[in-house]
Every structure is written in C-alpha cells, then in structure tokens.
N, C-alpha and C positions, 0 to 999 in steps of 0.2 A: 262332850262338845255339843252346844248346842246350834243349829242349822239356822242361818243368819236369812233363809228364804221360808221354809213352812216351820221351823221351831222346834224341828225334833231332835232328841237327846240321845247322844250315842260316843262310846268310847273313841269313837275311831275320830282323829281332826283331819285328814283329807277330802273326804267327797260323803253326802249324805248317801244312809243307807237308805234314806222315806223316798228323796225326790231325783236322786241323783247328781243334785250340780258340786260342781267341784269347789271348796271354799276358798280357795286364793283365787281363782279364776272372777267367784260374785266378786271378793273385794275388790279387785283391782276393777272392775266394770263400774261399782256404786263409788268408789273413790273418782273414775274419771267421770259419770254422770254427777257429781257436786262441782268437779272442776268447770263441765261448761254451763252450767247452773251459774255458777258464781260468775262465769266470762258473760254471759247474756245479759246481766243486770248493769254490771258495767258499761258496756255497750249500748245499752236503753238509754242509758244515764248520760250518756254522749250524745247522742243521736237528739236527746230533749235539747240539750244547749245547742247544737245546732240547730235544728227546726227554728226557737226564739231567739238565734243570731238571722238565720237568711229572713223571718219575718217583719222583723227590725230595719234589715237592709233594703226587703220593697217596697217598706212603708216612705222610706227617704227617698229612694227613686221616683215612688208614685208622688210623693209632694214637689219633689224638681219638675218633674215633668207637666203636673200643674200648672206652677208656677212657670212657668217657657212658654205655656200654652197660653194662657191670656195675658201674659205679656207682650207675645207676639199678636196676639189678636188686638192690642190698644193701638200697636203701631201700624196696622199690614195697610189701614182705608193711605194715610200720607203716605206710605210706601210706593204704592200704585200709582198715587197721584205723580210725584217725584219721576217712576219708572216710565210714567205716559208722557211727563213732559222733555225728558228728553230723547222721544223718540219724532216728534214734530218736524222730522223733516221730511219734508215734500220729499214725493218720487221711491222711498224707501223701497226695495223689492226685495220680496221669499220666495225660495223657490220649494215647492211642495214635493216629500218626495213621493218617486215614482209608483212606490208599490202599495200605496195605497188608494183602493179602486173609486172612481169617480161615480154619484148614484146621482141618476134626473131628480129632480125636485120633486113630480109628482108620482114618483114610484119607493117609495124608500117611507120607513118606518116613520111614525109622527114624533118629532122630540119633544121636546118641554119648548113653551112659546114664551118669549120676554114680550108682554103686551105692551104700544103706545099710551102711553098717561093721557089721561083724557081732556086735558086742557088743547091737548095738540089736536085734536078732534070738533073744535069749535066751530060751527057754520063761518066757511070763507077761510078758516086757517089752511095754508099751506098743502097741508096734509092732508083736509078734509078734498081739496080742488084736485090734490092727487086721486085721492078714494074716487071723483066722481068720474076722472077722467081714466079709469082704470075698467076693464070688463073679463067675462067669465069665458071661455071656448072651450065647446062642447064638441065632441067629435066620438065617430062609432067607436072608438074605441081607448076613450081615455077624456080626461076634461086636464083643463090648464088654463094658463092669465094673458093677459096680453094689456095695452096702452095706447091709446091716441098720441101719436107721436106728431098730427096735422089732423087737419079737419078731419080726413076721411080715410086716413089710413092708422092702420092698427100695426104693433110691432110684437112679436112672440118668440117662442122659440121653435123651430124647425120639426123637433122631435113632438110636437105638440097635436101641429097639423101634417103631418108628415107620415105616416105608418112607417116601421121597422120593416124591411123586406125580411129581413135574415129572423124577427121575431117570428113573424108569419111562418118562415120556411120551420123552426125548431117546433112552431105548436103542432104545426101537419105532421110533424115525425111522430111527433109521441103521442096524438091522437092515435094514428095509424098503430103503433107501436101495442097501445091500451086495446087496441081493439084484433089483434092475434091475439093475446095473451086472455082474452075474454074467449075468444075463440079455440084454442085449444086447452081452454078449463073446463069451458062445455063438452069437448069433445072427453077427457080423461072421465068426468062426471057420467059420462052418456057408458062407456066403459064396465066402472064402477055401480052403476045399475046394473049390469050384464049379467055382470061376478054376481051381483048377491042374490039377483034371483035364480041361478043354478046353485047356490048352496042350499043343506040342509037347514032345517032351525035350529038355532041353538047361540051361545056367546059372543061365537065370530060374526055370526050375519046380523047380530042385534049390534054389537060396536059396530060393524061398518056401516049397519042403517045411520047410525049416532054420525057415524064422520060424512059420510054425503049428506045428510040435511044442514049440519056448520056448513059446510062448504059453501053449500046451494045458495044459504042465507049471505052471506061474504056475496057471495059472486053477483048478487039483486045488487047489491050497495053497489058496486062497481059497473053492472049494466047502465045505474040510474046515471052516476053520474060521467060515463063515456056519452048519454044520451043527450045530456045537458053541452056536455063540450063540444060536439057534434054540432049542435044545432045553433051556438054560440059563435061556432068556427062558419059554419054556411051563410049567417045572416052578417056576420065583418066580411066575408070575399064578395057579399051581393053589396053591401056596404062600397069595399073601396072601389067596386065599378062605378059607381058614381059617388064621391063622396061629398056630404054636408058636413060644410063647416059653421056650425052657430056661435052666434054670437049673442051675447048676456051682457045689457048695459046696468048700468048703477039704478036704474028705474026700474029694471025688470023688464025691461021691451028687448024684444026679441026678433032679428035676423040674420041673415045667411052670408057669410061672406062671398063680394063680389066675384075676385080673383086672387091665388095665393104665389107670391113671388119667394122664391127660400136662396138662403146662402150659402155656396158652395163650401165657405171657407171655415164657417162659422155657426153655432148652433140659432139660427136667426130665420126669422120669416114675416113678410109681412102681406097683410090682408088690405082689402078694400072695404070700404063700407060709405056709402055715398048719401044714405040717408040718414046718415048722422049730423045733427049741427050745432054739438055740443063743446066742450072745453078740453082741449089736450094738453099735453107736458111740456114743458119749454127745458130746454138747456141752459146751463149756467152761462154766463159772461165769461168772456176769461180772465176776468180780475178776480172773481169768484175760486180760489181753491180748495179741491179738498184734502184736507189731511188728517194724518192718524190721530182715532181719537175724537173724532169730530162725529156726531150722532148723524145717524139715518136709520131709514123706517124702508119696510118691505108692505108692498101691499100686492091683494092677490087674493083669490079664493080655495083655499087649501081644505079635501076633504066637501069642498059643499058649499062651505061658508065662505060670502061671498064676502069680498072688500074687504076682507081683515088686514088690519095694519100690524105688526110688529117690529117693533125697534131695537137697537143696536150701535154699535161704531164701526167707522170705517177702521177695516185694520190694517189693512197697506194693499199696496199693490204684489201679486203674486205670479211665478211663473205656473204652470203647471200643463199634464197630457204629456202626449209621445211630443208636439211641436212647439211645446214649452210659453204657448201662449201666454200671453198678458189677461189678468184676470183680476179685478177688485175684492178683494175679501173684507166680509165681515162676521159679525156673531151674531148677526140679526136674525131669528128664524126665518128660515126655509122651509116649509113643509108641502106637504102634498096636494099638488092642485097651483103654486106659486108658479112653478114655470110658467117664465115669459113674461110677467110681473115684472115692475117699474121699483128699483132702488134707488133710492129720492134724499134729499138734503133736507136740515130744518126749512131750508127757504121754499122746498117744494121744487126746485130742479130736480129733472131726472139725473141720474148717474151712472146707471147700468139695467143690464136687462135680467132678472136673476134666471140662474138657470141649475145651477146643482149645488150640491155639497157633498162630503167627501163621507162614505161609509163608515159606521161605526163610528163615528165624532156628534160631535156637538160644540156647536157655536162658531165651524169652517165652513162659511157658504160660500159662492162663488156667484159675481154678476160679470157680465159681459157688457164692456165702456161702450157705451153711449157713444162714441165717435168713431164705433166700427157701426154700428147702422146706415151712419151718412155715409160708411166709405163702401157699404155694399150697395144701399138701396139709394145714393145722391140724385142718381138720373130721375127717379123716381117722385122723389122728394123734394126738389125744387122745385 
C-alpha cells in the first residue's frame, strides 16, 4: 500500500507506518476538499453574471435619471413664471413658524448678495435718489442704516441706536466670570511651583517643569485677551453715559444726531438731523400696489460698505414673533450693517424699513411697513 500523503510503501492499508495518517480518514478529507473546489468555481461563475446584470441595471437608471434631469431643467424657468403668476393676489399672508429664531440684520453671518443691475443705478434713476437719500449710523457699539423719511429726520431701527440692557448685563457676567477662572489658575500654578521645588531632581519634577510652563503659556493668551475685553467693556459703559450717535451721508459728511425718539411697539427709531437739506423718500400713492413678485431693492451699508443696493422680490406679506406681527418679506439681501435701511419699489418709493432675517436661511428677510412709522412717529412727522 502506498501512503497517498508522504509515498511510503507498506503492507499494511489502514494507517501509515512513516507519517501516521490514517488512509480513509485522508480520502474522505481530499474527496471533500474537491467538492468545495468545484462549489467555489461554480459560485464565481454566478456571482460574474450577476455583478454584469446590476452594471447593466445602473447604467439604465443613470440614463433615466439624466434624461428627467434636463428635461426638467428645459421646463422649471415657465414653471416658476406660471407658479408666480398665480400668486398675484394682493394682501396674500404666511405665517412664519415659530421656532425658528429671528437674527438683526447687522449681527448675523453675511449670505451671498443678489447685486442691483446697473442700469438701475443710473444718475437720477429711482434707485440711485434712494442710495442718496439713504446714510450710515455709527454708534459705540455697533454701526447700522437708516433714511430720510422728511427733511430732517432720519428713520432706523431701535436696536441700532438703542444698546441691549440685557446684552450689556450677559458681557459683565462672563467678563467677571473669565476673570475667577484666570484667577484661580494663577492660584493652582502658584501651587504647582511649591510642589516642584521641594522635589528631588529627577523625571517627575522635569514633567511637571513641562506642564506648568504649557499651562503658563495658555493662561498669557487668556490674560491678553480678558485684558482686551475689560477695556472694550469700560470705554461702551463711559460710551453709553453719553452717547453719540453719528451720522454718514451719501457725501461722506459727517454729524451727530439731534434727538433720538424709539418705538415702544416696534423695532423703529427716529433721529433728527437739522443740517441736512438734501432729498428723502416718499411713499407710494395708494393707487401704487405692491404685489408678489414685483422687484425691490435694499439699500444700506452692510459690513462698511456704504450704499449698497441689492435686489430681490416682494414675497408677500408675513406674520411672525411671539405677537404675530405683519411683516413684508423678501429675498433681497439683508446683510450686516442693513438695519434700518429703506426697502424700495422700482419706482423708488419706500416700502419698509429692513430690519432682520431669519437664522440659518437665505433669501427670508423681513422689513417693517412704512405705515407703522407714520403711526408711531405721525406727531412728529407732520
């Protein structure tokens, strides 16, 4: 019998006497290693025609879906047009919902800006009488827009010239707050000196040399700038004992607002300014409607840059806040620095006074109608 594993020859056909294995035991083993020998090839051979069936099958879905996509894209420009007009009725209102947080115009991220075409910007056009009749207000602690709504008075928003009491009260906390916590790092550091110079030399007192000089180094960056906040927070409290309110015309000329009159009801405020005797904003006719759909432009100085105009459409009238106020929406940008800025019609009537847009969006701003100004500031104003 010869040994079907190392080859050696011996009478006996049970078990080798060279290696030991038992020969029915190999056969049956080398019989079932052919069996899944021959199952795996099988199965390869499956698995190929499927892989070049689902390949086949993406390739068709990738071309439907193609095909859907610029198809739809030949029709979506009429679609919109179609969807715009029959929304054209006057008065339409949304109501915004509640839980998404309202951000001032000049405090909130900068979005992407839809710039006015430049035609609209022509000396004497419409838009340009807006631009001129539009100025910058600077204040200790923020800048914003505002508009000649009469000769000599200016219209903004409240939160513009107005300081936050309650912001004021949250920066004193956590100034205060920054300055323990600097204070007792000093103190743990001061500590941590102790310990190391009563140790021997050796690994432990050379790492903790290592961790109190990081530390030390951290704790500078954090003295520097509690030092900065500090001094930023004393010159706004000596600030709102008296404060200046400036004013930025279209020329660059520069003064101080008269008197500041604010609205209880309404995010609204207006200025005096008496040596002004330039051109201001008129209101519509009331034969003049506006409706959805119908272009307007923001102007304002957002970030610095003064007089920028951007454009957009009215998009209806909206509710929104805890008292569900009436509120003009559009997709015109808003950006930072626009509060209190003039939202204006092609013809150059004002229409509202912008004032926010809604977090985290793009193209939901909010202006405040032009016919709550007359009905806070009318006495005023006649």
């Amino acid at each position: 019998m010869k040994c079907p594993k190392c080859n050696h020859i011996q009478a006996d056909s049970t078990e080798c006497r060279k290696c030991g294995v038992i020969f029915a035991k190999y056969e049956a083993y080398e019989k079932r290693k052919r069996e899944l020998e021959n199952k795996g090839q099988k199965k390869s051979g499956t698995n190929s025609n499927a892989v070049k069936f689902g390949l086949a099958f993406l390739l068709i879905i990738a071309t439907a879906g193609l095909t859907y996509y610029f198809t739809s894209m030949k029709y979506s420009a009429s679609d919109q047009q179609t969807a715009m007009a029959t929304q054209q009725k006057r008065g339409q209102v949304y109501d915004v919902p509640k839980k998404q947080a309202e951000v001032k115009a000049d405090r909130i991220d900068i979005p992407k800006d839809s710039h006015v075409d430049t035609q609209q910007l022509t000396s004497g056009s419409p838009v340009d009488k807006a631009r001129r009749a539009t100025v910058s207000i600077e204040t200790p602690w923020g800048t914003g827009s505002g508009f000649f709504i009469r000769k000599n008075y200016i219209v903004t928003n409240r939160h513009v010239v107005e300081f936050d009491d309650q912001n004021l009260k949250e920066t004193k906390e956590k100034i205060t707050t920054r300055r323990k916590l600097i204070d007792l790092e000093q103190e743990k550091l001061a500590n941590l000196r102790s310990q190391m110079r009563r140790m021997a030399e050796g690994p432990t007192k050379s790492q903790l040399r290592i961790v109190i000089a990081e530390r030390e180094k951290i704790l500078a960056k954090y003295i520097d700038q509690q030092q900065e906040s500090e001094r930023k927070l004393a010159e706004l409290e000596k600030s709102l004992a008296a404060p200046e309110i400036k004013i930025i015309l279209d020329n660059g000329q520069e003064h101080f607002a008269g008197f500041v009159l604010t609205s209880q009801n309404y995010d609204l405020a207006l200025l005096a300014l008496f040596s002004h005797d330039g051109s201001h904003l008129k209101t519509a006719p009331n034969d003049v409607v506006l409706r959805q759909g119908d272009k307007v432009f923001t102007v304002g100085s957002p970030v610095g840059l003064r007089q920028t105009v951007t454009s957009g459409v009215f998009s209806g009238f909206s509710r929104y806040g805890k008292d569900r106020r009436m509120y003009l929406q559009t997709d015109a940008a808003i950006n930072p620095g626009n509060s209190g800025g003039p939202l204006i019609d092609e013809q150059g009537y004002v229409r509202g006074v912008n004032t926010m847009i809604i977090r985290d969006t793009e193209g939901i701003g909010f202006a405040i109608p032009i016919e709550k100004v007359y009905q806070e500031f009318g006495t005023t104003l006649q």
